[in-house]
N, C-alpha and C positions, 0 to 999 in steps of 0.2 A: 405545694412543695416549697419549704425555708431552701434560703441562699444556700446554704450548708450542704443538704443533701443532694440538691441540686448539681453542687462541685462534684461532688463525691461522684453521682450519677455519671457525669459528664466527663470525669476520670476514669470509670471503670467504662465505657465503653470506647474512649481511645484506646485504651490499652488491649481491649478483646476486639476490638474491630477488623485489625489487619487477620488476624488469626479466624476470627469465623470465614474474612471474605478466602484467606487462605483455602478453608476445609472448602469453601463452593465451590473451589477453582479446580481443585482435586477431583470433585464429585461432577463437578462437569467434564473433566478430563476421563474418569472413571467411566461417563455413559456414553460418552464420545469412543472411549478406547472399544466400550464391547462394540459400539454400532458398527465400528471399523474393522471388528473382529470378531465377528461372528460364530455362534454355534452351529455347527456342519452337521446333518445328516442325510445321506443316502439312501433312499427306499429302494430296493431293488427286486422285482417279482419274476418269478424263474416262470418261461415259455408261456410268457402273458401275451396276447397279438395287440396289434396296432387296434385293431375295433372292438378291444372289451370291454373299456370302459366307455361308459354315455356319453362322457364328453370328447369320445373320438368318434360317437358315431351308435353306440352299441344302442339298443332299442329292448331287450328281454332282460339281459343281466342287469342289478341294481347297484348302483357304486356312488350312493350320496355325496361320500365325505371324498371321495376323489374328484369328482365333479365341483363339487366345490371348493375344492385346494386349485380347479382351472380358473374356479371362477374368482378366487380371492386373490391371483397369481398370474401366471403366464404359461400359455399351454403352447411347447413346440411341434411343430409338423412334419419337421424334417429332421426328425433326428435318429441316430442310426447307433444301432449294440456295437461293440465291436468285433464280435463275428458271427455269427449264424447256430453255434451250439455255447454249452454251457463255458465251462475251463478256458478257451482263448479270450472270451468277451470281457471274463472277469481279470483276466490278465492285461488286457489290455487297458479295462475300469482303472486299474491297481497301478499298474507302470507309465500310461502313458504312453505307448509304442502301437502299433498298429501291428497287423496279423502279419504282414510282409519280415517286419521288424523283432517283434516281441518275444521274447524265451517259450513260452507255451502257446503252440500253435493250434492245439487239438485236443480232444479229449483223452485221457488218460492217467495216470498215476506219475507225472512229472509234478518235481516240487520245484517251487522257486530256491534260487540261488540266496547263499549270502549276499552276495553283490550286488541283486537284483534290488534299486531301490524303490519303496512304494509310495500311494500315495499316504500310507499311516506314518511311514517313518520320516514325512516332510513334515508333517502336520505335528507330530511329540514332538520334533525339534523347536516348531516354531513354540511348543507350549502349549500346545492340545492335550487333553484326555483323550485315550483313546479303544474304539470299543466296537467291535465285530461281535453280530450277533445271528447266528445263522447258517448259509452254508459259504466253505472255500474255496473248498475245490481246487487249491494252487500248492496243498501239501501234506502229505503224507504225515503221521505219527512215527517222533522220533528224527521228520528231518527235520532242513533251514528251512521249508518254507511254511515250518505252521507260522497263524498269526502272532504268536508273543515274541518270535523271532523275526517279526516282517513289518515292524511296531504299533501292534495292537497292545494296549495294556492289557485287555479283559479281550476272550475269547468265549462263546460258547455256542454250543452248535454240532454243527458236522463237519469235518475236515474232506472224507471222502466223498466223490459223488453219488456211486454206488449207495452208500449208505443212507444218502440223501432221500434216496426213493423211498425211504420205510418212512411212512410218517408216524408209527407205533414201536418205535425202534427199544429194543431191552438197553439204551445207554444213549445219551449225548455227550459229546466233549468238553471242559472246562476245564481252560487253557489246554494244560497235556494231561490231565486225566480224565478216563472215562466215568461218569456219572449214572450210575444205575436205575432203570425206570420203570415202572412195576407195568411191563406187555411182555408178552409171549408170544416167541416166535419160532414156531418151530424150524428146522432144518434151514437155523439161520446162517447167513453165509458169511466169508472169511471177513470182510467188513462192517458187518452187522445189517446188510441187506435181508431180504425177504418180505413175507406175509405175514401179520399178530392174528393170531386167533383169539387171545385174549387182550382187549383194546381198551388203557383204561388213560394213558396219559399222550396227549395229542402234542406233538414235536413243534409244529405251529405256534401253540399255544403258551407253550413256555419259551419258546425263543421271541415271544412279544413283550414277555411278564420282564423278561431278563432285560430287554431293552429299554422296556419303561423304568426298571430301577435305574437303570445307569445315568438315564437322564435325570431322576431325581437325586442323583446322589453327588449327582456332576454340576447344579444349577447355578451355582456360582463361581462359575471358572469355567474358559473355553471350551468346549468338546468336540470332537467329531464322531459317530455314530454311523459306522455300515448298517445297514438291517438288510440282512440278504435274504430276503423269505425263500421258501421252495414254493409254495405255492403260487400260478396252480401247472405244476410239474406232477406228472404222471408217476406211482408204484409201478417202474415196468416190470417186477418179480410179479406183480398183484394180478396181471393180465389184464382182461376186460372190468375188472373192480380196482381197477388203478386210481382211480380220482376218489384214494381215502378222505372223507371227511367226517368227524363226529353226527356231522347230522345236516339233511339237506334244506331247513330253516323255509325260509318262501315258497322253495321249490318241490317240496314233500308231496304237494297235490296235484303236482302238474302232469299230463299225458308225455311226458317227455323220457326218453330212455336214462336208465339208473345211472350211465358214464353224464349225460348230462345236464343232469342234476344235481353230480358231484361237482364238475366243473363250474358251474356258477354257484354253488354253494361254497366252493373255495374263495374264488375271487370276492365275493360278497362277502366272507369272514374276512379276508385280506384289506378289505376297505373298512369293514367298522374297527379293526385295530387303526390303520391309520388314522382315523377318523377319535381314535381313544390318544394318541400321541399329539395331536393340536389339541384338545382339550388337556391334556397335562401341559405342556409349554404355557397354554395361557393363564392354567391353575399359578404354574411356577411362576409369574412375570416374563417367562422370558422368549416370552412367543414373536415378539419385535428382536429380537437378540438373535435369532434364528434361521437360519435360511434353510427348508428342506429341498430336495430334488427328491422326484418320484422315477423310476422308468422300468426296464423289464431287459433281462440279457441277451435275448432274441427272440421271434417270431414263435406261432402258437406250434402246438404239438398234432401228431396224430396216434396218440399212444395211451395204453390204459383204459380203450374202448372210448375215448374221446374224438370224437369227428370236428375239425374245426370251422368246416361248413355249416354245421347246426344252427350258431348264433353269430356267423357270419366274424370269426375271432378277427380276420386279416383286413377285412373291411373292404376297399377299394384296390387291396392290394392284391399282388400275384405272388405266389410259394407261401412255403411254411417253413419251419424250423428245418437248417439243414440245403435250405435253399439258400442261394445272393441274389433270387428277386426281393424284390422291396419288402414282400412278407415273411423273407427270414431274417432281414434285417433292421426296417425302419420299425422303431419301439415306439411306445407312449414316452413324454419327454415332459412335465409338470414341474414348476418349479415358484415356491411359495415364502416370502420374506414379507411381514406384513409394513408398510412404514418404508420399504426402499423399491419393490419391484410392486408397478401397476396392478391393478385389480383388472382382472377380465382380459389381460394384454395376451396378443397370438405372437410370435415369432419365428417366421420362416430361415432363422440363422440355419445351414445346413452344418452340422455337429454331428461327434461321434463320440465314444466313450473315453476316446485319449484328451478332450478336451475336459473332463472332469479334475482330471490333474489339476493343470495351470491355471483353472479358474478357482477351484479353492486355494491354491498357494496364495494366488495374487487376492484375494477374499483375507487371508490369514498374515499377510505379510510374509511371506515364506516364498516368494520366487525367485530368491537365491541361490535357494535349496535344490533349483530344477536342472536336470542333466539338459544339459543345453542339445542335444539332437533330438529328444522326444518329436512325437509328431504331434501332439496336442496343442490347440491354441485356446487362449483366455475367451471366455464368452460370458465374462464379468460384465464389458458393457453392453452388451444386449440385454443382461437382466437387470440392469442400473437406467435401462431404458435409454441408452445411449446410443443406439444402432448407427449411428453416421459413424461413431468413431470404431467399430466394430471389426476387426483381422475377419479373412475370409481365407478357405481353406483353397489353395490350389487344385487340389484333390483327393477325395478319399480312397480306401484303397482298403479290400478286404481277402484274404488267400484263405484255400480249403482242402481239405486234404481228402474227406471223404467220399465213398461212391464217386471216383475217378478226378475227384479234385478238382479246383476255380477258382479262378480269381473272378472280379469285379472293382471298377473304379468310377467314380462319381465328380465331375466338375461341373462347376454350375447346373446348368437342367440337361447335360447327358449325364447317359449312365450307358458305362460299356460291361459286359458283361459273357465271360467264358465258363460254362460250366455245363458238361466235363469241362477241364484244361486243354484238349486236342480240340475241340470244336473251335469251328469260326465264330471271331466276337462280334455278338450281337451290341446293337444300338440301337436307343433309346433317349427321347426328347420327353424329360418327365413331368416338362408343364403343360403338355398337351397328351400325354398316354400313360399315366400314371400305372396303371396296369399291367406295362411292358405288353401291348399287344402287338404292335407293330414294331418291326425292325426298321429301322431306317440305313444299316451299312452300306447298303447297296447302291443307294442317296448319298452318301454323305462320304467317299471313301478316305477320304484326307483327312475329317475328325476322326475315323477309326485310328488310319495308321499313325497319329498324334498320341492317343489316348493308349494304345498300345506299349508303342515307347515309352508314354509316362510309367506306363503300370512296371515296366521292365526295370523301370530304376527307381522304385519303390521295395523290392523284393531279394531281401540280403539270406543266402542258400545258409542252410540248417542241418546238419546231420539226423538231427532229429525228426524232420517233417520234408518229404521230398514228395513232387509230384509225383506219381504214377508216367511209366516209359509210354510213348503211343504206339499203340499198335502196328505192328508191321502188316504191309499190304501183303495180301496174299498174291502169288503169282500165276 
């Protein structure tokens, strides 16, 4: 190299120097901003129990790719739906309020308010994309609480719960219209419930296909992503052939009754989509960019000809779905960021569904955004593997309206529990009787009448959802 060129050289990289270290600082700033601010998805599987999956226990059902999202992740033990049937838990998913508090206490055809803020409408704010794909359940066609009103960008799915049940339904939702789907259903009902005789498009199956576009379509730029599966939720129009599935895969040869063979045939299809969603993230790069949570709206079923004794759904626990023992309410609790949260980490934080809120806000930068009475708290640092610096819940706290209504409340390892709502509240020491087999009130009567009180000023009256009167003695 002559003098000359030399010069030249040694000019033209003063002069681009500052400017290239510029673009790094950017590009570093750019992988720092996503790490900071993460892609959001929610997996949520309707009337899954606490022992479906292998890695809570389950022994006959097969769920690789879930088992392995415990094993490349942090798998919770104590974590709890927020309430015991479908429509409260996802209210409470959604607001942050607990069943005491929350607009939708129960099942039925209640939509959410305008007012009512979600967690979609923190999450656009902060600069999310955002995308429900699945079922609602929190609003009717035509009112405020469909999702493009509740801020979802993208919708598609089922609104109705009813509806939910067809898994061969003649139509799904997209945003506010309905999408026409080549089954037949005869004597189908004002929602579009009932039984397909002719079965040719599986509602499952495209409400998977729908989710995976969004993510590819979303892959560079924030996102948040509900996937609200139905499965594995019983056709209760279907009767004892309730656990529609295309086809019982593993379980085709087994001596085992047709309901359940459907049921593990669902949840097994339900795990290799998951299992197809972390292989697209890592296709896209941005499986480090990522955080998912897995978990289920409450406790298993006994509907559709599905016994949930069979493959032991509830596991260790006691109830089902419909109950506030621990098996209509503590879910499976999975959560997967590859690069920020430990591989193989267990966490006994005890959580509930209002904590979904403020831990993605605070994930997203957006806890600004938070109605400062929710009852949720951040459990950001539990999965940042922070646990010393971790909020702990005073108490949790679950109301129910059905078959003579209950509450139940959970602080550290009691658990008090009334249900009906007239009965004496039972207690329970859940590090040593996980099961609730033993009452302990009659021991302990000063933690009862403690936990009592708390429950009472937990619990703001609703025109909408009132207990049931107690019975008058007879004379």
């Amino acid at each position: 190299m002559n003098a000359s060129t030399f010069t030249f050289t040694l000019i033209t990289w003063l002069i681009i120097w500052p400017t290239l270290s510029a673009n790094e600082s950017v590009s570093h700033r750019q992988c720092d901003a996503q790490t900071s601010r993460p892609n959001l998805i929610f997996i949520l599987a309707d009337d899954l129990g606490y022992g479906d999956l292998g890695c809570y226990g389950q022994q006959r059902i097969e769920t690789p790719h879930l088992d392995r999202m415990a094993s490349e992740g942090m798998r919770f033990t104590d974590f709890y739906a927020g309430s015991t049937v479908c429509a409260p838990s996802r209210c409470v998913l959604m607001t942050g309020y607990h069943t005491g508090h929350c607009f939708i206490r129960g099942n039925g055809r209640i939509s959410l308010r305008e007012n009512d803020l979600t967690l979609a409408e923190i999450l656009k704010t902060a600069g999310y994309a955002t995308c429900l794909s699945g079922k609602w359940g929190l609003g009717e066609e035509n009112s405020s609480g469909v999702p493009n009103r509740q801020g979802f960008d993208e919708f598609f799915g089922y609104l109705n719960q009813r509806h939910a049940h067809n898994y061969f339904p003649t139509f799904l939702m997209q945003n506010q219209r309905r999408v026409p789907l080549n089954n037949t259903v005869p004597n189908e009902g004002k929602f579009g419930e009932g039984k397909a005789i002719d079965k040719r498009q599986y509602s499952h199956d495209l409400i998977v296909e729908h989710a995976l576009e969004f993510i590819a379509a979303n892959a560079d730029q924030p996102f948040f992503l509900y996937l609200a599966l139905t499965i594995p939720h019983a056709n209760n129009e279907a009767g004892n052939e309730g656990m529609e599935v295309p086809d019982y895969g593993v379980y085709s040869d087994l001596d085992w009754p047709e309901p359940q063979k459907g049921h593990a045939a669902m949840i097994s299809r339900m795990d290799r989509d998951c299992g197809r969603i972390f292989e697209l993230l890592q296709k896209l790069n941005i499986d480090r960019q990522t955080l998912v949570l897995f978990s289920s709206d409450n406790g298993p079923h006994r509907e559709g000809g599905n016994r949930p004794e069979f493959n032991d759904s509830n596991g260790p626990l006691s109830g089902i779905k419909r109950s506030l023992g621990e098996g209509g309410i503590r879910v499976p609790m999975l959560a997967r960021w590859p690069g920020q949260i430990s591989a193989g980490t267990h966490s006994s934080f005890v959580g509930c569904f209002q904590d979904i809120m403020p831990t993605f806000a605070q994930l997203a930068g957006a806890t600004g955004e938070l109605p400062a009475d929710i009852d949720g708290i951040s459990f950001a640092p539990t999965l940042m593997g922070q646990a010393d610096q971790q909020r702990q819940h005073d108490l949790l706290f679950w109301a129910f309206f059905e078959r003579g209504g209950g509450r139940a409340g959970r602080s550290k390892n009691w658990k008090i529990l009334q249900q009906p709502i007239h009965s004496p509240p039972r207690l329970y020491d859940l590090s040593t009787d996980l099961s609730e087999q033993h009452d302990l009130s009659g021991r302990h009567p000063e933690v009862v009448d403690e936990l009592v009180k708390r429950m009472d000023l937990q619990f703001v009256d609703s025109p909408d959802w009132r207990f049931p009167e107690p019975k008058k003695q007879q004379k």
